[in-house]
C-alpha positions as CSV (number, residue, x, y, z in Angstrom):
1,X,-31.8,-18.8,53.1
2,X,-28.5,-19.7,51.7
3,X,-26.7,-18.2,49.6
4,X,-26.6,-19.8,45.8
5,X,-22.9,-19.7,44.1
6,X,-22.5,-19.3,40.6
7,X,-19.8,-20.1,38.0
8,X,-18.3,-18.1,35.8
9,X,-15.3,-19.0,32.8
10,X,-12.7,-16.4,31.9
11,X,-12.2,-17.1,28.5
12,X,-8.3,-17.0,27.8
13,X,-9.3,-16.1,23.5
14,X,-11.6,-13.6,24.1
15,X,-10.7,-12.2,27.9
16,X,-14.3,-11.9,28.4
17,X,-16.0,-14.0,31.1
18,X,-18.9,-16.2,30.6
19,X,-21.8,-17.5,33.2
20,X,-21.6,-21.3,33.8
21,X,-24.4,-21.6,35.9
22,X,-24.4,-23.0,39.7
23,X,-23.9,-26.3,39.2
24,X,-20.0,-26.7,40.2
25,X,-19.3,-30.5,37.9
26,X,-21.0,-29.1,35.6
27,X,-19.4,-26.1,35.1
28,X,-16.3,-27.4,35.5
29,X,-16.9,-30.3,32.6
30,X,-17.6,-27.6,30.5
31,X,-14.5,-25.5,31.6
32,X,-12.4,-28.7,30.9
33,X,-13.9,-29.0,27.2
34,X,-13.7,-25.5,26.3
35,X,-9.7,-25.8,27.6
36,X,-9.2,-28.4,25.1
37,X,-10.8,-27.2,22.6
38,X,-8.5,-24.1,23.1
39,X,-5.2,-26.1,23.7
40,X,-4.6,-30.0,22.6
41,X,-5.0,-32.2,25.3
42,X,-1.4,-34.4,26.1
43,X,-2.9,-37.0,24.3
44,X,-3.4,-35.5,21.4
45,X,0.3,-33.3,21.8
46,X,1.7,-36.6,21.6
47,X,-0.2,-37.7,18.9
48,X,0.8,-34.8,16.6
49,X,4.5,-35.4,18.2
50,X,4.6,-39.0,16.6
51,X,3.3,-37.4,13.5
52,X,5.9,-35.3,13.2
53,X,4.8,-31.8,14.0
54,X,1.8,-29.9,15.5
55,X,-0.6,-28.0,13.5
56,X,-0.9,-24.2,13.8
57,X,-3.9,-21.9,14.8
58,X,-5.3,-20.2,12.1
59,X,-5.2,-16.7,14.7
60,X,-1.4,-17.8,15.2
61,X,-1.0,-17.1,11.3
62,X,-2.8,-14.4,11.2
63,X,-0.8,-12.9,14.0
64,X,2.2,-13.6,12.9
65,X,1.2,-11.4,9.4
66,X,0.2,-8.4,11.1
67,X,3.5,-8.5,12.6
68,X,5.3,-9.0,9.5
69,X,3.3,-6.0,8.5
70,X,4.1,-4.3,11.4
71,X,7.8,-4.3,10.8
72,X,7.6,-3.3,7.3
73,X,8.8,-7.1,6.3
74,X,4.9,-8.2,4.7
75,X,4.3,-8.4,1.2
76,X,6.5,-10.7,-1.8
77,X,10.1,-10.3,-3.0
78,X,11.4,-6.6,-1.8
79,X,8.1,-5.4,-0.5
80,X,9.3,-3.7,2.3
81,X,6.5,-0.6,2.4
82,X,5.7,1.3,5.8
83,X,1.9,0.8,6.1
84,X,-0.1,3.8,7.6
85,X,-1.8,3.3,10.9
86,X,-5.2,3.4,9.0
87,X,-3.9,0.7,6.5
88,X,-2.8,-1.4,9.6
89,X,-6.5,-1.2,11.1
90,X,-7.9,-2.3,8.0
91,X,-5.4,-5.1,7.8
92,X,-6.5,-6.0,11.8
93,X,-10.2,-6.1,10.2
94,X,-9.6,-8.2,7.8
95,X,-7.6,-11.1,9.9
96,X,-10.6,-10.6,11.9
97,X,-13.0,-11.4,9.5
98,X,-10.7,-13.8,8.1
99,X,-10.8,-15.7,11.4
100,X,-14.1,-15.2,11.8
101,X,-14.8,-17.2,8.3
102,X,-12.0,-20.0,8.7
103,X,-12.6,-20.3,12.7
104,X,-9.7,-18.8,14.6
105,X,-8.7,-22.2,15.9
106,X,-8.9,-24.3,12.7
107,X,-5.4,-25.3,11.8
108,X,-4.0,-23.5,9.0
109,X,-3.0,-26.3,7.5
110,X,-6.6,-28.4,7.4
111,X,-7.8,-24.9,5.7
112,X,-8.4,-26.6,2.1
113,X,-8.6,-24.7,-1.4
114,X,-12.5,-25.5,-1.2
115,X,-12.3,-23.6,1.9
116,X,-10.9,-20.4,0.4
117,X,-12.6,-20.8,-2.9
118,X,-15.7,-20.4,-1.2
119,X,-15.2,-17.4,0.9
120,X,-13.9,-15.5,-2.2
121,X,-16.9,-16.5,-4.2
122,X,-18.8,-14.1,-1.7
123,X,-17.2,-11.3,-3.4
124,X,-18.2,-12.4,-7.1
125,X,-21.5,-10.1,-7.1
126,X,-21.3,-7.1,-9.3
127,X,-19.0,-4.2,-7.8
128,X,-17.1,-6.4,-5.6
129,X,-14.2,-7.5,-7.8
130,X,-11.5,-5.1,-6.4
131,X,-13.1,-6.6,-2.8
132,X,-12.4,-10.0,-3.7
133,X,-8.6,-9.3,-5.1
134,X,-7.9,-7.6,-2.3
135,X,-8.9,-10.2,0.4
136,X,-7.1,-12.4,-2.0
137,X,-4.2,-11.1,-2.1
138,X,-3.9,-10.3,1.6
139,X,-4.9,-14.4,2.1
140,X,-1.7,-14.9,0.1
141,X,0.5,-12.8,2.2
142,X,-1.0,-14.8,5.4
143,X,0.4,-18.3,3.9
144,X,3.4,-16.4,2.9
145,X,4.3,-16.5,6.4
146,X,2.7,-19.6,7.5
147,X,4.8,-21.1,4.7
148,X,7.7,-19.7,6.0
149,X,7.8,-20.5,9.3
150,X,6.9,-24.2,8.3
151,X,3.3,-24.3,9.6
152,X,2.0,-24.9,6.4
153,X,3.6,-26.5,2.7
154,X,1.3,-24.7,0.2
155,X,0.3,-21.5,-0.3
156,X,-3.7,-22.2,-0.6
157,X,-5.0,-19.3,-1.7
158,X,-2.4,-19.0,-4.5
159,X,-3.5,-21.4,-6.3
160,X,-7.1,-19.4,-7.0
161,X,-8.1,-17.0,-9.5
162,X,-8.1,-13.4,-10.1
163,X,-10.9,-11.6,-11.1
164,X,-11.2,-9.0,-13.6
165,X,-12.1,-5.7,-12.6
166,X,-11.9,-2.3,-14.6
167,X,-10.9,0.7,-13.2
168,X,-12.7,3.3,-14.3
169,X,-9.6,6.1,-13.8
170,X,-10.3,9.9,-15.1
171,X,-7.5,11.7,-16.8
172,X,-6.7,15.1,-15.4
173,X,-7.1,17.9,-17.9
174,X,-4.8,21.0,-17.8
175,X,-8.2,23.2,-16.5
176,X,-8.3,21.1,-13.5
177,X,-4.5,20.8,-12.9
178,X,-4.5,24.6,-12.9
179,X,-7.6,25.0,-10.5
180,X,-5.2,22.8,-7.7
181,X,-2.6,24.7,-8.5
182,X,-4.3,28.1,-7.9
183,X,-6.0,26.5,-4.7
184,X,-3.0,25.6,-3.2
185,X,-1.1,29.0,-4.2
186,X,-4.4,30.7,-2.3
187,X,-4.0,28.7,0.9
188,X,-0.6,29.2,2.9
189,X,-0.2,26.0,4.3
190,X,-0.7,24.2,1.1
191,X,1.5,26.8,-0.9
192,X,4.5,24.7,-1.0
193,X,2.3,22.2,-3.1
194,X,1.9,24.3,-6.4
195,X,6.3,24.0,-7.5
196,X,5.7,20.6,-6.1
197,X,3.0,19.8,-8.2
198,X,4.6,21.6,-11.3
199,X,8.3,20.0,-10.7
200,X,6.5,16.5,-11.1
201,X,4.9,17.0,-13.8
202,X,7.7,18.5,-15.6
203,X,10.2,15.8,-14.9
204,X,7.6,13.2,-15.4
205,X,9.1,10.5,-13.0
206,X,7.1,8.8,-10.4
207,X,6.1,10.0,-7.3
208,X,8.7,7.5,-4.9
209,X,11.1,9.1,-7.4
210,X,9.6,12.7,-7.3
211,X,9.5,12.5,-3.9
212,X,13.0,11.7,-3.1
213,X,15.5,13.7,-5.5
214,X,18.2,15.5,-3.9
215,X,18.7,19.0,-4.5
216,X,22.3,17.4,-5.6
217,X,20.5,16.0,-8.6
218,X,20.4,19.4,-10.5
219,X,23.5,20.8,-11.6
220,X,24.9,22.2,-14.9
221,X,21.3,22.4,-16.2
222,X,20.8,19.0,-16.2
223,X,18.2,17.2,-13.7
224,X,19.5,13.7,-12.9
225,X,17.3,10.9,-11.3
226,X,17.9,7.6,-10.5
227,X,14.6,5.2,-10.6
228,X,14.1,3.3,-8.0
229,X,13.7,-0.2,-9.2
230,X,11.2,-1.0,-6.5
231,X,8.2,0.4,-7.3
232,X,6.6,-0.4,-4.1
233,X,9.9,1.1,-2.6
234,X,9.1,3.1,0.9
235,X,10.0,6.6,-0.1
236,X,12.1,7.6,2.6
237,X,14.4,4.7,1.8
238,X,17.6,6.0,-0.4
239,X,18.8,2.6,-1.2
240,X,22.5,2.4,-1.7
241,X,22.6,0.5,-4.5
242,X,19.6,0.8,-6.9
243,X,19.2,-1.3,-9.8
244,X,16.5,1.3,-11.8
245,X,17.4,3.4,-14.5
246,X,18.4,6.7,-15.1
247,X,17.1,9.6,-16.3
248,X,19.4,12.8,-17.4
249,X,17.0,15.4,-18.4
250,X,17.9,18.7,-19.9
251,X,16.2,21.2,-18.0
252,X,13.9,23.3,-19.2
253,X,12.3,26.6,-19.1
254,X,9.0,25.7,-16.8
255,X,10.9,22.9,-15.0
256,X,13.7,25.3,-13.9
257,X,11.3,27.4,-12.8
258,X,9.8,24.8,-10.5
259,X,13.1,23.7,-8.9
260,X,13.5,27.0,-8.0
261,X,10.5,27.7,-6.4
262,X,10.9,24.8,-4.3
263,X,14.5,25.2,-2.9
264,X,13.4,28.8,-2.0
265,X,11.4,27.1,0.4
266,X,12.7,27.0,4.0
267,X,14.3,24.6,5.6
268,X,17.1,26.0,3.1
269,X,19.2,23.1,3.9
270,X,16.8,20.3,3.2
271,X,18.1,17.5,1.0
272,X,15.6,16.9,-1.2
273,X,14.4,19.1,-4.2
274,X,10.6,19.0,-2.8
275,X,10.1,20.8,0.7
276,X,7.6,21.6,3.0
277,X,8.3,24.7,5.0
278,X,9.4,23.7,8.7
279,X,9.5,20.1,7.6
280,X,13.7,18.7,7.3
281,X,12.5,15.3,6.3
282,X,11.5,14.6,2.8
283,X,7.7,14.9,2.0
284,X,6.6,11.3,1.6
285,X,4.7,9.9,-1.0
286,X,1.1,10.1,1.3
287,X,1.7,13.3,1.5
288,X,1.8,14.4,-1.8
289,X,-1.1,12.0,-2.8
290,X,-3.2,13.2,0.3
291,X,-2.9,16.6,-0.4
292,X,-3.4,16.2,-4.0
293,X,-6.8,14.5,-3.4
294,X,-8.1,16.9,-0.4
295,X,-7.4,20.0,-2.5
296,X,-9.4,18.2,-5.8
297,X,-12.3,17.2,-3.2
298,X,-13.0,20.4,-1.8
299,X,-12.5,21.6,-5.2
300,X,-15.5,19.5,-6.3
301,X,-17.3,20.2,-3.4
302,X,-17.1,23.9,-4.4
303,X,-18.8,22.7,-7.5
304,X,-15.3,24.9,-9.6
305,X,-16.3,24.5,-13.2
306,X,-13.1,22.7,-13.8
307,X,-14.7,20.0,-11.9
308,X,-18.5,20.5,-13.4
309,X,-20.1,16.4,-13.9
310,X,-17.7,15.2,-10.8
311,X,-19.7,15.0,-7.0
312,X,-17.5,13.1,-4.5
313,X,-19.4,9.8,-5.2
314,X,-17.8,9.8,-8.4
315,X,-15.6,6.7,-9.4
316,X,-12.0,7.0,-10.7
317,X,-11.4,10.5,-9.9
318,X,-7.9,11.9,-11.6
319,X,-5.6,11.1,-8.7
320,X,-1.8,12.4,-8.7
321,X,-0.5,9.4,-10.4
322,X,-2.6,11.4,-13.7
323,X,0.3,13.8,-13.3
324,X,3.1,11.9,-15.0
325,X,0.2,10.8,-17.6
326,X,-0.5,14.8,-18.2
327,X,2.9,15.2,-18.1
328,X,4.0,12.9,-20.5
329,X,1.0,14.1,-23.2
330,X,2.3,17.7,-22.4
331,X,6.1,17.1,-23.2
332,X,4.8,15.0,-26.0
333,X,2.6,17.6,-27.8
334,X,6.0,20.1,-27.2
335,X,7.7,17.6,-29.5
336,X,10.0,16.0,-26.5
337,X,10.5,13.0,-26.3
338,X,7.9,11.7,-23.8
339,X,9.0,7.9,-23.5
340,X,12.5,9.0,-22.5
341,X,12.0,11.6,-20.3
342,X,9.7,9.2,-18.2
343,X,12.4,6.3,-18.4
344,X,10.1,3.7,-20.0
345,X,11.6,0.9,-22.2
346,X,9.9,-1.0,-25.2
347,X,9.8,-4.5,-25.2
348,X,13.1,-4.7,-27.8
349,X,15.0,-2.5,-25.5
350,X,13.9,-5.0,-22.5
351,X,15.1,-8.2,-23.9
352,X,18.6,-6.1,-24.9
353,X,18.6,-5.2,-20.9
354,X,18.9,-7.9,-19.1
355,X,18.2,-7.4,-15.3
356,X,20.8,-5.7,-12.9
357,X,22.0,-3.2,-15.7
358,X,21.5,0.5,-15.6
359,X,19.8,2.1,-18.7
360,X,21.0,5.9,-19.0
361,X,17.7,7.7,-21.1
362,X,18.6,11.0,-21.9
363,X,15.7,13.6,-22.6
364,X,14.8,17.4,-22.6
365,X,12.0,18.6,-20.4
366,X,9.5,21.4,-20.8
């Protein structure tokens, strides 16, 4: 009996091989078709040639994103953040569900506002607004690029709406503050975290700011940081020209003793204020956050009492952004001047500042 040959397609999109039976026109008609549904055919090369340009993949976009994102170039104006490898998968999961939706070879450019405004109206149900801004705004950031390399004139999903969600945030109470504090005192590896902790809420700045004052900044008794005017600003970026304020602050009692603490810590010659023992680089901004949150978590997991109503299901939990607000309510009920010390201007003091100037805020600290 003879032997019975069968077909098979190796997709070039997927890398995955699929069966095309035994009958060899037929197998390869179909081969033929799926190739030009892949890649244009000349005829239709030419086509787009006389028109003027060819239309981009949707995947090709997409790509070209991640890889934006991958060299710290994504986001608008001066975004220029360092995403974490788990931020980067998520990002991967997204273009893939993206793709999936749109259809990885649609041309970006024949992807209408209908288009997008129904995908996002998948995320309307209750509990999904933060969902829906997010896919949103990383949509945006895809015809960013598109946009920029030409493939595309408008930036689609711009041109929808925001939703409104509320975010149910926690403030952290001194009782609480103090039971991470004592945690992290009780655990060796986590010990360099309590004058961290307590040198950021005393100087009240914000953590890309926290985290990267040199020990150069304290001298005559006076702490002297210089905002970074990027918010989103990667923290182990010391920009050589920085168009934030400044913020002189007198140093106090409980501050002092906070600086201290950390520039006992070894490395010796570090050159930044906060230090983690055996660590010469500066203690990024994750770091702080991450360790802030693991320490609260196993804190409520403990059930402490200054965490009693909290389970780890709980919405909104006080992050370590609640440590400038603490901060600021503690300096304030001292009598300092809160606004100051934290560097924040009213809307007057705005208009008078125009952008590019330095502001010099002088304050006293706890």
């Amino acid at each position: 009996m003879k032997g019975v040959t069968y077909y098979r397609y190796l997709d070039p999109v997927t890398k995955s091989f699929r069966g095309l039976g035994s009958d060899f026109e037929v197998a390869r008609q179909a081969a033929v078709a799926r190739n030009n549904a892949i890649s244009k055919t000349p005829v239709q090369r030419y086509v787009d040639k006389l028109n003027g340009e060819a239309s981009v993949a949707f995947a090709k976009a997409c790509d070209a994103w991640l890889s934006t994102v991958r060299n710290r170039k994504s986001g608008r104006g001066d975004d220029v953040r360092e995403r974490s490898e788990s931020t980067l998968r998520d990002y991967e999961g997204y273009a893939r569900r993206f793709q999936e939706h749109f259809g990885a070879d649609k041309a970006i450019d024949k992807i209408t506002l209908r288009d997008v405004s129904e995908y996002l109206d998948t995320f309307t149900d209750a509990g999904k607004m933060r969902a829906h801004n997010m896919a949103r705004g990383l949509l945006v950031q895809v015809w960013d690029v598109a946009v920029a390399k030409g493939w595309t004139k408008t930036n689609v999903p711009d041109q929808t709406l925001k939703v409104t969600h509320e975010v149910q945030r926690k403030r952290l109470t001194v009782p609480q503050l103090e039971s991470i504090l004592a945690a992290a005192k009780a655990e060796p590896a986590d010990a360099w975290f309590d004058p961290a902790a307590r040198f950021a809420l005393y100087c009240d700045q914000r953590r890309q700011d926290v985290a990267t004052v040199p020990k150069s900044a304290w001298k005559n008794k006076a702490l002297t940081v210089e905002q970074d005017a990027d918010e989103q600003g990667h923290p182990l970026e010391m920009k050589q020209s920085k168009t934030g304020h400044v913020v002189r602050v007198t140093v106090g009692p409980l501050l002092r003793a906070a600086i201290t603490e950390c520039l006992a810590l070894k490395p010796s010659n570090a050159s930044t204020i906060i230090r983690k023992p055996g660590r010469r680089k500066p203690v990024s901004r994750d770091m702080l956050t991450k360790t802030f949150q693991r320490i609260r978590d196993d804190l409520i997991a403990r059930k402490h009492k200054a965490w009693k109503g909290f389970t780890p299901e709980t919405p909104g939990k006080p992050s370590w952004h609640e440590l400038r607000s603490l901060g600021a309510h503690l300096a304030e009920q001292a009598g300092k001047n809160a606004k100051d010390l934290a560097g924040h201007e009213t809307d007057q003091m705005a208009k008078t500042y125009q952008q590019g100037h330095t502001k010099v805020y002088e304050a006293e600290s706890l």
